[in-house]
CHARMM internal coordinates of N, CA and C (Angstrom, degrees):
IC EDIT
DIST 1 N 1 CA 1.4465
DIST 1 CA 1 C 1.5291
ANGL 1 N 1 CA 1 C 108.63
DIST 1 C 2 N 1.7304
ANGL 1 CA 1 C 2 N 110.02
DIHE 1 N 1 CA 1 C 2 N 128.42
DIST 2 N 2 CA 1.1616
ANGL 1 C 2 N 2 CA 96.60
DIHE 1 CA 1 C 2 N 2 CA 164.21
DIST 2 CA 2 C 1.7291
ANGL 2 N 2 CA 2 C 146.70
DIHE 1 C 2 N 2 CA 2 C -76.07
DIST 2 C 3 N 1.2971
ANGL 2 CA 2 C 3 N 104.00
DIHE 2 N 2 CA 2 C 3 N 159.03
DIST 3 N 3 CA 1.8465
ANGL 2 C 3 N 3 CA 77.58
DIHE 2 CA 2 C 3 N 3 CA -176.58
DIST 3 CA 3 C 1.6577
ANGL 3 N 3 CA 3 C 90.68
DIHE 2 C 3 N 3 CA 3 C -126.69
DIST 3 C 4 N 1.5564
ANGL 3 CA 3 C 4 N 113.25
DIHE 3 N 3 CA 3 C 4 N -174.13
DIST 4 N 4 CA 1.2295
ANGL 3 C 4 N 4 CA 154.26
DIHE 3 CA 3 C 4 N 4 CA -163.43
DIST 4 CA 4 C 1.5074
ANGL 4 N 4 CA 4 C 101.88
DIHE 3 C 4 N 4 CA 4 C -89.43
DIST 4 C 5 N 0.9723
ANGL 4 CA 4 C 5 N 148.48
DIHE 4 N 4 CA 4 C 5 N 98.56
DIST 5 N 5 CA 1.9736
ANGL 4 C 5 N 5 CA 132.23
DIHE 4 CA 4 C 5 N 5 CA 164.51
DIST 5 CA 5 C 1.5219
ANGL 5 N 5 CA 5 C 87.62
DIHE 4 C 5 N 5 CA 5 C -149.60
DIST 5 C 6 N 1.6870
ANGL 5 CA 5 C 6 N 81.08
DIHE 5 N 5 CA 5 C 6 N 136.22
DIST 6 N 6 CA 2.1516
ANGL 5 C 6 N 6 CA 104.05
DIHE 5 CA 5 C 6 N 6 CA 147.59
DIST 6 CA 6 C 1.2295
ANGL 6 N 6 CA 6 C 124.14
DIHE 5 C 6 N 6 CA 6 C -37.56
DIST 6 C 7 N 1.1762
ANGL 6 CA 6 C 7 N 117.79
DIHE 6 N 6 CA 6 C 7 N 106.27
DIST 7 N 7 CA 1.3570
ANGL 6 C 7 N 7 CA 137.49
DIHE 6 CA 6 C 7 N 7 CA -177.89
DIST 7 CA 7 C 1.8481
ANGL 7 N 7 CA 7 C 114.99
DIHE 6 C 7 N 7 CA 7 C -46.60
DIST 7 C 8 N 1.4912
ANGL 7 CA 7 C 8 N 135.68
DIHE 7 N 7 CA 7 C 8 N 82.51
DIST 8 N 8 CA 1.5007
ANGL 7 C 8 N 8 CA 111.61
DIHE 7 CA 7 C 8 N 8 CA 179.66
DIST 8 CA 8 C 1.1131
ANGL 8 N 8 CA 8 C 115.25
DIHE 7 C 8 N 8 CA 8 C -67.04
DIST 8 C 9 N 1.4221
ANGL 8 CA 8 C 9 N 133.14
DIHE 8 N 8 CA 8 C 9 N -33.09
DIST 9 N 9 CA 1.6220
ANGL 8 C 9 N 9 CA 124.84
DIHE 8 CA 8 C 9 N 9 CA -174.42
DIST 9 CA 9 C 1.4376
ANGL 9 N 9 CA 9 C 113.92
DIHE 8 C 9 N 9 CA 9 C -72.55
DIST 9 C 10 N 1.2754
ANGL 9 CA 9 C 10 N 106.72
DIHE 9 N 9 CA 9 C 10 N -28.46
DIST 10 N 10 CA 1.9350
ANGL 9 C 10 N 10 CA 115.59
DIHE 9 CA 9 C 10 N 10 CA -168.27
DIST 10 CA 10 C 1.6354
ANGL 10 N 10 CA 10 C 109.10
DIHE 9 C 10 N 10 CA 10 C -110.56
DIST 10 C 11 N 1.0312
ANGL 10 CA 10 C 11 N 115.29
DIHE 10 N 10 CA 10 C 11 N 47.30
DIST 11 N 11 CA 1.7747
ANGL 10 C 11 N 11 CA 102.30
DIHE 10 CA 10 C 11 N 11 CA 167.81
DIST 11 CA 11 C 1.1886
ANGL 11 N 11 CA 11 C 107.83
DIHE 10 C 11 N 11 CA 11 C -150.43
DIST 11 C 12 N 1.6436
ANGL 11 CA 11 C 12 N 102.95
DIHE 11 N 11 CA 11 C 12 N 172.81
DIST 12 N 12 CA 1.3484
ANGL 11 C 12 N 12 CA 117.63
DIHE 11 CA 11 C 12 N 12 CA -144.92
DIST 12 CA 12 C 1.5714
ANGL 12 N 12 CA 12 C 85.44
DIHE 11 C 12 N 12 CA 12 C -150.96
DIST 12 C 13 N 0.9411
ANGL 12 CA 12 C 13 N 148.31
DIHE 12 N 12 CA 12 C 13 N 3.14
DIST 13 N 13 CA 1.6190
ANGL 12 C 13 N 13 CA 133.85
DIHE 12 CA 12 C 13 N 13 CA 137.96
DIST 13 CA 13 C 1.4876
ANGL 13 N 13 CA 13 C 91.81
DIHE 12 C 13 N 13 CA 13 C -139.42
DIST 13 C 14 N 0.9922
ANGL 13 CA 13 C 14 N 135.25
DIHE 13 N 13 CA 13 C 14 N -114.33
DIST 14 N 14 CA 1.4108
ANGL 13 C 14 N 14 CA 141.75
DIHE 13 CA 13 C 14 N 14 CA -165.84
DIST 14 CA 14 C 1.6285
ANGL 14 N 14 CA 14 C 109.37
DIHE 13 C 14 N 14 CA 14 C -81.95
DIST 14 C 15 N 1.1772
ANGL 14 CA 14 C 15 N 134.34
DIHE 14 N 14 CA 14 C 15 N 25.57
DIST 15 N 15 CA 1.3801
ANGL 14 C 15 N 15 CA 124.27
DIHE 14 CA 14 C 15 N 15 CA 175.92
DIST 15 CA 15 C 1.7448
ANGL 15 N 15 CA 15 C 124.17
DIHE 14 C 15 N 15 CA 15 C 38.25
DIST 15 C 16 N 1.3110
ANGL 15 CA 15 C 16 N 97.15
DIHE 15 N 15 CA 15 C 16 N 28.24
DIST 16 N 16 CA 2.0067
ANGL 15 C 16 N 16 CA 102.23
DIHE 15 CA 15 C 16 N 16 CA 177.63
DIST 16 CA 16 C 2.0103
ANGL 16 N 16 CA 16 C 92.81
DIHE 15 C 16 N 16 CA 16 C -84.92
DIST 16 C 17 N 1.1953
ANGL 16 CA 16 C 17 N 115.48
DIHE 16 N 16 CA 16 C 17 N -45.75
DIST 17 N 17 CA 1.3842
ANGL 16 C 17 N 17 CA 97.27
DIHE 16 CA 16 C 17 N 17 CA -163.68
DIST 17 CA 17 C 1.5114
ANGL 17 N 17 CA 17 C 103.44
DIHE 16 C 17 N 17 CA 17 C -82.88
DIST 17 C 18 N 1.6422
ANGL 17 CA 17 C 18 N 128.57
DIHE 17 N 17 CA 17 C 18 N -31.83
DIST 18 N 18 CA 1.2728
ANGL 17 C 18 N 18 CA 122.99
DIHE 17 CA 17 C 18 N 18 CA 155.18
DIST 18 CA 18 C 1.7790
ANGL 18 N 18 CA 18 C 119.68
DIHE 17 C 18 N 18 CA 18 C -27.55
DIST 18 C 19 N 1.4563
ANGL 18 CA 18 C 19 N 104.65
DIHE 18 N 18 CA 18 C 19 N -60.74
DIST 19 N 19 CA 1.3396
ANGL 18 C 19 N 19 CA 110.08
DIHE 18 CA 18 C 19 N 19 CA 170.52
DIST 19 CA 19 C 1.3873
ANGL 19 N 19 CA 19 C 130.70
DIHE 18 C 19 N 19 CA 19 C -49.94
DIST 19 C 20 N 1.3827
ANGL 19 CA 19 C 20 N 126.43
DIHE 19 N 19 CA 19 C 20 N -24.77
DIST 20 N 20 CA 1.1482
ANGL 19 C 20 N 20 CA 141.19
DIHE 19 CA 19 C 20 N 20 CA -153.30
DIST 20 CA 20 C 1.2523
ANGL 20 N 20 CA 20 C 90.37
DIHE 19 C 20 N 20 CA 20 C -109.69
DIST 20 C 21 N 1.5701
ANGL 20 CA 20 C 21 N 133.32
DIHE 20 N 20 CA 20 C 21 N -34.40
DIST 21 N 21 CA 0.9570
ANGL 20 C 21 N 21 CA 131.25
DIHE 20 CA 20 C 21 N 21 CA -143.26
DIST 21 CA 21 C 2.1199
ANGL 21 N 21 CA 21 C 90.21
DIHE 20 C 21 N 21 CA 21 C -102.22
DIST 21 C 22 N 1.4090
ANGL 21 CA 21 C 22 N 96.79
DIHE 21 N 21 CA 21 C 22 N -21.34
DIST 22 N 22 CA 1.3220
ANGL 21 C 22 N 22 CA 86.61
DIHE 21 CA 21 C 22 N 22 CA 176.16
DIST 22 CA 22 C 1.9425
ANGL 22 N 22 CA 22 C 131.51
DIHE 21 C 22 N 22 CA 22 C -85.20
DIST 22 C 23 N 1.4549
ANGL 22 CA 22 C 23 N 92.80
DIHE 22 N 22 CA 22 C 23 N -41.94
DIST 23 N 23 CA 1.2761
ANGL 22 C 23 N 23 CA 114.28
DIHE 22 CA 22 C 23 N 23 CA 134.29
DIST 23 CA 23 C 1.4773
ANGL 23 N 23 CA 23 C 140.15
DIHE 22 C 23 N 23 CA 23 C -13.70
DIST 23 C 24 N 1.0142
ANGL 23 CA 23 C 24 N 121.93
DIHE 23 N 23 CA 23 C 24 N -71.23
DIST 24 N 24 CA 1.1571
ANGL 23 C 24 N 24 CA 111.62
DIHE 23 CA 23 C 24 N 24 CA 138.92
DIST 24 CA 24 C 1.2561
ANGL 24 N 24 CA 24 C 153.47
DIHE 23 C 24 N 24 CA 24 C -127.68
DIST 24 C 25 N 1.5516
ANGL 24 CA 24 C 25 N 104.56
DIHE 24 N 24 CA 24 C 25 N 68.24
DIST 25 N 25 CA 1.2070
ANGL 24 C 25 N 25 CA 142.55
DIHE 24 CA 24 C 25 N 25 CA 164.25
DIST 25 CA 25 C 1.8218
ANGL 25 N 25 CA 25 C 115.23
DIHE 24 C 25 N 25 CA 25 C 61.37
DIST 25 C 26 N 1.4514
ANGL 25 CA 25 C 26 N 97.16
DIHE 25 N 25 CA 25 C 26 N 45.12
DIST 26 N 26 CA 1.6061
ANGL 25 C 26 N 26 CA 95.47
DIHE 25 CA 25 C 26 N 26 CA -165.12
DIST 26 CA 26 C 1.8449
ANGL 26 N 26 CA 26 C 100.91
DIHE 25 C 26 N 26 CA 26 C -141.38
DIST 26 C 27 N 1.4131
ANGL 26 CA 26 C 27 N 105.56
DIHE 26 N 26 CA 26 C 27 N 149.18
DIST 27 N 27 CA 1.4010
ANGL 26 C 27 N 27 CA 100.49
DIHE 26 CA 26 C 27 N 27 CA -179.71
DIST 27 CA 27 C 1.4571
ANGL 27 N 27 CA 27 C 146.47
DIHE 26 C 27 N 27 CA 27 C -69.91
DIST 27 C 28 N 1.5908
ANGL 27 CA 27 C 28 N 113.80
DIHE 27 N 27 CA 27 C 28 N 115.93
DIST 28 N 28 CA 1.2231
ANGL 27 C 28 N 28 CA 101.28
DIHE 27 CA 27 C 28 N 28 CA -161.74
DIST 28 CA 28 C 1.1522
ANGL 28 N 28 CA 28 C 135.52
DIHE 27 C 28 N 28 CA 28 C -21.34
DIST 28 C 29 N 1.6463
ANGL 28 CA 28 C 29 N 102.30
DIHE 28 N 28 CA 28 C 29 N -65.39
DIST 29 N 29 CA 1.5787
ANGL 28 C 29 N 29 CA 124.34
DIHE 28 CA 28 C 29 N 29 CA 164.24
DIST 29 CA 29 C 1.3866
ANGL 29 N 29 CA 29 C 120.55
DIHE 28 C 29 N 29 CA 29 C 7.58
DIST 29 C 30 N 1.8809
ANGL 29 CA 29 C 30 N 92.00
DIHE 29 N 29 CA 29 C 30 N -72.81
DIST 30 N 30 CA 1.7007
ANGL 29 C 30 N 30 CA 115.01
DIHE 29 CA 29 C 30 N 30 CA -167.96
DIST 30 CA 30 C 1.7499
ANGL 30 N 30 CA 30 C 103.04
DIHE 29 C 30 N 30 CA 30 C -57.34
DIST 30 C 31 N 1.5159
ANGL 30 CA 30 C 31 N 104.13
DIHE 30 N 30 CA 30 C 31 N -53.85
DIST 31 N 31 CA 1.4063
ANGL 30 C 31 N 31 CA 101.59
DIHE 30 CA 30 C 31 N 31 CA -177.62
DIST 31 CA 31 C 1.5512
ANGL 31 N 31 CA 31 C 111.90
DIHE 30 C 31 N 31 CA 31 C -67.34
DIST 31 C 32 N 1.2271
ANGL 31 CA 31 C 32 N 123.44
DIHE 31 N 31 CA 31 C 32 N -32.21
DIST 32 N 32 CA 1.9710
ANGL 31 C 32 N 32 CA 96.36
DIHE 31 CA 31 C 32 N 32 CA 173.80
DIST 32 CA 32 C 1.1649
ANGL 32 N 32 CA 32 C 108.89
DIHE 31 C 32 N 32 CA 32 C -65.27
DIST 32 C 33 N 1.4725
ANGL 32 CA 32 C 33 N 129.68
DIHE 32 N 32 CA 32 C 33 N -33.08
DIST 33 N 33 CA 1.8098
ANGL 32 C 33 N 33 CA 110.65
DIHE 32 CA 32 C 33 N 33 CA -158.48
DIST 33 CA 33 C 1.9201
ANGL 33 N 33 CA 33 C 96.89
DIHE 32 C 33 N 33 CA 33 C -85.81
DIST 33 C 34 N 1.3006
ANGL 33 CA 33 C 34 N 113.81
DIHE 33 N 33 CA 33 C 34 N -27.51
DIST 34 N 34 CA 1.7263
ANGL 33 C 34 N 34 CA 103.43
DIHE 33 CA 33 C 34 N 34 CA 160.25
DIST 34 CA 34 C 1.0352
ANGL 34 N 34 CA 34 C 118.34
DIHE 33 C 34 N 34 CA 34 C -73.80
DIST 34 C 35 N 1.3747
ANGL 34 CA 34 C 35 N 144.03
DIHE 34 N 34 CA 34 C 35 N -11.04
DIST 35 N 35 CA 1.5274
ANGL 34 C 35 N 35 CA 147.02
DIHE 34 CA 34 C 35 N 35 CA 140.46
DIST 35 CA 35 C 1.2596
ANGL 35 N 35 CA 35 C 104.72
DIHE 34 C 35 N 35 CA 35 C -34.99
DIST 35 C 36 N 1.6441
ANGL 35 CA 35 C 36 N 120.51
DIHE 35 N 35 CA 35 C 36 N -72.94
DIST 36 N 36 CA 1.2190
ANGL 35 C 36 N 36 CA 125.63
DIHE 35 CA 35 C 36 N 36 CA -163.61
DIST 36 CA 36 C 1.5449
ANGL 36 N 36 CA 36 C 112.36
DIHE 35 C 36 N 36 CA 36 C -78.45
DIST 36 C 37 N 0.9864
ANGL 36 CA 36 C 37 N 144.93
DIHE 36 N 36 CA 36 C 37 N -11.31
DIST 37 N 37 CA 1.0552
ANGL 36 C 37 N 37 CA 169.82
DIHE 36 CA 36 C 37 N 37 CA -179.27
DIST 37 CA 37 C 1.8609
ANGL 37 N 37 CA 37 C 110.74
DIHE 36 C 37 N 37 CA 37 C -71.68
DIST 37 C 38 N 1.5168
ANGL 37 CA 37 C 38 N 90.91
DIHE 37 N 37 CA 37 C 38 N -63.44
DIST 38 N 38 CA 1.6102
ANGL 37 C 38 N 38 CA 96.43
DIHE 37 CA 37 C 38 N 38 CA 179.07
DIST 38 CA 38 C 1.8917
ANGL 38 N 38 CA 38 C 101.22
DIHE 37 C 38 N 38 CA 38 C -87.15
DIST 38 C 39 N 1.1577
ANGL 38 CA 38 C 39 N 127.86
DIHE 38 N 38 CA 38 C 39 N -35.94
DIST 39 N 39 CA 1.0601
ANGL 38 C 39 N 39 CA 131.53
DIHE 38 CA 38 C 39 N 39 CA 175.30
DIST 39 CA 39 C 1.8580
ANGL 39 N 39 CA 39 C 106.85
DIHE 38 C 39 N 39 CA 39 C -51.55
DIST 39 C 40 N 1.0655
ANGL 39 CA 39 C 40 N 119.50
DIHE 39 N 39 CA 39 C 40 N -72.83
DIST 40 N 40 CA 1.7481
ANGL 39 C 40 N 40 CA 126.29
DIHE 39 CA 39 C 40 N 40 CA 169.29
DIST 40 CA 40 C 1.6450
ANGL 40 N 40 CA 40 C 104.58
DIHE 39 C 40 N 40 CA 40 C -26.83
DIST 40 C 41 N 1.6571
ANGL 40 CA 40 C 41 N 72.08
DIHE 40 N 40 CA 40 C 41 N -74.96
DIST 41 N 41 CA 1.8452
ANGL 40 C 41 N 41 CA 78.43
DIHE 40 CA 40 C 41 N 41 CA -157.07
DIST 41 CA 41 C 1.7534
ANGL 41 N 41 CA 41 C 122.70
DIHE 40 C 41 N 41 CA 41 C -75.93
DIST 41 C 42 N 1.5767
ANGL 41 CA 41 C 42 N 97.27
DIHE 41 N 41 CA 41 C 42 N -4.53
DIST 42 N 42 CA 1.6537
ANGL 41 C 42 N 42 CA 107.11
DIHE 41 CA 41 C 42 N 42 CA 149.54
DIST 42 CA 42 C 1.1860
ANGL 42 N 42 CA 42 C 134.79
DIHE 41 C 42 N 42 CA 42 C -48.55
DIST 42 C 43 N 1.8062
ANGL 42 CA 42 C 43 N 96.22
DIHE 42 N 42 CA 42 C 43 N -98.54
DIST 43 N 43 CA 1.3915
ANGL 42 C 43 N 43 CA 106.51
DIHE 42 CA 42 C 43 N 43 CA -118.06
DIST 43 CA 43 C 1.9254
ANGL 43 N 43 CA 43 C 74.78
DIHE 42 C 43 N 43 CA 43 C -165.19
DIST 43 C 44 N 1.2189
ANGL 43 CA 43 C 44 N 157.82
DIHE 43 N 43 CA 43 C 44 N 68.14
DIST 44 N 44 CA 1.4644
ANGL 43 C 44 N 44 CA 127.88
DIHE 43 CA 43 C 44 N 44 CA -161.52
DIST 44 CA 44 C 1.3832
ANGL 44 N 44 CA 44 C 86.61
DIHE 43 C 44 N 44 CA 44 C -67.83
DIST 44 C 45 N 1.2540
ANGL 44 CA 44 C 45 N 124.95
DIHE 44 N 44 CA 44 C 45 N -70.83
DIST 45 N 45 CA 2.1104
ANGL 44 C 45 N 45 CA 131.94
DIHE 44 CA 44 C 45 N 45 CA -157.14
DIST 45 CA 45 C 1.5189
ANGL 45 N 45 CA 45 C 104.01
DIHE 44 C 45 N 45 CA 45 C -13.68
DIST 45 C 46 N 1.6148
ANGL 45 CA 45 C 46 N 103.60
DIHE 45 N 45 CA 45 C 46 N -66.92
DIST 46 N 46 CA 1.4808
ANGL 45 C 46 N 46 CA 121.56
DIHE 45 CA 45 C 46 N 46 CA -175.60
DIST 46 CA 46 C 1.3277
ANGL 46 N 46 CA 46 C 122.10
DIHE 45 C 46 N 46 CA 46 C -50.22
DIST 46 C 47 N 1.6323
ANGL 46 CA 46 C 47 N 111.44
DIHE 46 N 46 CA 46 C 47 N -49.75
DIST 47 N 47 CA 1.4251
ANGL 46 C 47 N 47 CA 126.12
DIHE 46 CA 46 C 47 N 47 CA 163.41
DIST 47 CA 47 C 1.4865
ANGL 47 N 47 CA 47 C 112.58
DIHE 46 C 47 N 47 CA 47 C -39.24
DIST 47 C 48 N 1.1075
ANGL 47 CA 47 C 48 N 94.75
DIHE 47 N 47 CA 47 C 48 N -62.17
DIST 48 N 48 CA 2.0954
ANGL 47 C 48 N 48 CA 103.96
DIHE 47 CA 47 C 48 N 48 CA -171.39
DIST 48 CA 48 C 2.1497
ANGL 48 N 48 CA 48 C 102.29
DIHE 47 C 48 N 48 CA 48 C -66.43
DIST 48 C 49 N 1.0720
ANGL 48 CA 48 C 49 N 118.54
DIHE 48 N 48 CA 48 C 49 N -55.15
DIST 49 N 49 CA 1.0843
ANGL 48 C 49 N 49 CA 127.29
DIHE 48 CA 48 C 49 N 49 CA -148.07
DIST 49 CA 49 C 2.3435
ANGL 49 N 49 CA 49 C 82.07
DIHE 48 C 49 N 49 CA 49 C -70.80
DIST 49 C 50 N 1.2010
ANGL 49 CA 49 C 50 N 113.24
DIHE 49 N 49 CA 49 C 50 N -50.57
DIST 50 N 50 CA 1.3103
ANGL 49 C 50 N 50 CA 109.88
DIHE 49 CA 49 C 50 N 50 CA -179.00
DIST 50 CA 50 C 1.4399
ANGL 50 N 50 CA 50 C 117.33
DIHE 49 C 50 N 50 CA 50 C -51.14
DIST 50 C 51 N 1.6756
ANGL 50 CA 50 C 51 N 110.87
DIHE 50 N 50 CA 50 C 51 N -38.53
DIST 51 N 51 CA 1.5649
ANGL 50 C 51 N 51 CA 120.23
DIHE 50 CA 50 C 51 N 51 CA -174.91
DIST 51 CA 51 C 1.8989
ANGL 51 N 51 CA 51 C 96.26
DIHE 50 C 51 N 51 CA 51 C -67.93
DIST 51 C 52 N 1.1808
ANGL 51 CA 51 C 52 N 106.98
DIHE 51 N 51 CA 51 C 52 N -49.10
DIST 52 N 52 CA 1.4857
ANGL 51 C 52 N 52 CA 103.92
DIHE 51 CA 51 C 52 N 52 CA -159.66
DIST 52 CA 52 C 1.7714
ANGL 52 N 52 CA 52 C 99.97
DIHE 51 C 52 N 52 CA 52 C -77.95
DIST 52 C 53 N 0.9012
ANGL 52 CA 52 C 53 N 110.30
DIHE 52 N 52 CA 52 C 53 N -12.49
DIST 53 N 53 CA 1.9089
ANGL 52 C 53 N 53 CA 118.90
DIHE 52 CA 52 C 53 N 53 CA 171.99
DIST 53 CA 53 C 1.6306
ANGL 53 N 53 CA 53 C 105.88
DIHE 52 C 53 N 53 CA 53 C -78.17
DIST 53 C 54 N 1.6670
ANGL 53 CA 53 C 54 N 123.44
DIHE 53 N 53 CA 53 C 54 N -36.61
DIST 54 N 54 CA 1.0241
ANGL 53 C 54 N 54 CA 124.10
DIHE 53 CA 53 C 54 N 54 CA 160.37
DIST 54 CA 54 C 1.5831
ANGL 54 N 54 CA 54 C 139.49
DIHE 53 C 54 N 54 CA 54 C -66.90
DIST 54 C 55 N 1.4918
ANGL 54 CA 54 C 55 N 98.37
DIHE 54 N 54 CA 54 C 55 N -8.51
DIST 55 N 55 CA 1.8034
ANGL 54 C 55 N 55 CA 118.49
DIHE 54 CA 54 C 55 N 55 CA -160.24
DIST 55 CA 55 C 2.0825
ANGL 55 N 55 CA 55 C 82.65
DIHE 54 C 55 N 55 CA 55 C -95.68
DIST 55 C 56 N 1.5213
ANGL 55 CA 55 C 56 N 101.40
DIHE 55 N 55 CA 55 C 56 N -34.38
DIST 56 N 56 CA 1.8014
ANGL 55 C 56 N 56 CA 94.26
DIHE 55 CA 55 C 56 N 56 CA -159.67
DIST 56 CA 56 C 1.4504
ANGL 56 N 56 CA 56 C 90.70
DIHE 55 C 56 N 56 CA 56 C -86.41
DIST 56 C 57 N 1.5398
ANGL 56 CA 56 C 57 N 138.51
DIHE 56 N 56 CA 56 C 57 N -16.40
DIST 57 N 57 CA 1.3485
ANGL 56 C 57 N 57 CA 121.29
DIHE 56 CA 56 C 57 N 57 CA -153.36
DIST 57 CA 57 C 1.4549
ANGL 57 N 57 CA 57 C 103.59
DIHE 56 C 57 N 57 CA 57 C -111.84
DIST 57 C 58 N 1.7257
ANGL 57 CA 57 C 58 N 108.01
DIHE 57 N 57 CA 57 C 58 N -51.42
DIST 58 N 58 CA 1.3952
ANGL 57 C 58 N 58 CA 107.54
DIHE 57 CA 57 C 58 N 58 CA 159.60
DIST 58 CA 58 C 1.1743
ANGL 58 N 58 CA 58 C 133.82
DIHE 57 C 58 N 58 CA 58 C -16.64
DIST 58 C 59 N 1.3681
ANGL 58 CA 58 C 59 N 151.69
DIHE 58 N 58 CA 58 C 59 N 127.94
DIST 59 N 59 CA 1.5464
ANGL 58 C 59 N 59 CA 146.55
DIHE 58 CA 58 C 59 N 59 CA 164.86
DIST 59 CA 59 C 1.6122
ANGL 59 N 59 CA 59 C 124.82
DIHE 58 C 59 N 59 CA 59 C -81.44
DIST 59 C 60 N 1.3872
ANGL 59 CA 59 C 60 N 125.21
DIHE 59 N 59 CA 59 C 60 N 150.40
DIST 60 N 60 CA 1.2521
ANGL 59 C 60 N 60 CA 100.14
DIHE 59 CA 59 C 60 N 60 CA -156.23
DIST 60 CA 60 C 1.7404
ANGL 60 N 60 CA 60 C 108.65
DIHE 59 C 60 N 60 CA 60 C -88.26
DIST 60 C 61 N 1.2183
ANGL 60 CA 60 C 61 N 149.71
DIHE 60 N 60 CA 60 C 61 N 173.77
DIST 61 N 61 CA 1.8312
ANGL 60 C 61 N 61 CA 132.48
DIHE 60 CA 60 C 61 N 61 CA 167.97
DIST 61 CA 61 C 1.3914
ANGL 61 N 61 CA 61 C 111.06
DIHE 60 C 61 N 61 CA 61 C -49.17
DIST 61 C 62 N 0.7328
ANGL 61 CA 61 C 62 N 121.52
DIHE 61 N 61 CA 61 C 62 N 103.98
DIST 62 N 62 CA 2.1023
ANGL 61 C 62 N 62 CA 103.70
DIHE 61 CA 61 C 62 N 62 CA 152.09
DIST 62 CA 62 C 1.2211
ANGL 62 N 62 CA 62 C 123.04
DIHE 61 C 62 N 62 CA 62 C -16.72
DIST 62 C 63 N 0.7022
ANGL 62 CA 62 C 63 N 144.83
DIHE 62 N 62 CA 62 C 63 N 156.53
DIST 63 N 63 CA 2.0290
ANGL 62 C 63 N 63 CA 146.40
DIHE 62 CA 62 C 63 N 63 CA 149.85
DIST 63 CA 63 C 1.4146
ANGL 63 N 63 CA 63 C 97.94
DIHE 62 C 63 N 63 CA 63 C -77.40
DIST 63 C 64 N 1.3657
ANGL 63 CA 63 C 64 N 104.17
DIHE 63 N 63 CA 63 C 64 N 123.26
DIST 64 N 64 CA 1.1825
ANGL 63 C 64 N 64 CA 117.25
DIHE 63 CA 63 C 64 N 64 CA 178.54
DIST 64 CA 64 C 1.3255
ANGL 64 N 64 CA 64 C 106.73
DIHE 63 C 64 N 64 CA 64 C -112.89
END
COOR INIT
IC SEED 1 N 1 CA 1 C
IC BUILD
């Protein structure tokens, strides 16, 4: 089963969208600039307050 963890090889502040991005099998890339994208042209509060809700809940990779 797959799971959810902070990305160490793929991130660029806290590795949650790296993680996500590995997860399900899609490129980080795409998911930060639709991060930033819906985050801007949202909502920023919500944007930030969800990322930093993801940084405390997220788990970090194992060393594999």
């Amino acid at each position: 089963m797959k799971k959810l963890y902070k990305s160490k090889s793929d991130k660029v502040f806290a590795g949650v969208i790296g993680g996500v991005g590995e997860y399900f099998n899609v490129d980080p890339v795409i998911l930060r600039l639709a991060y930033l994208l819906i985050t801007v042209f949202g909502a920023i509060a919500p944007g930030v307050i969800v990322y930093l809700f993801a940084i405390l809940i997220v788990p970090k990779q194992n060393p594999a």
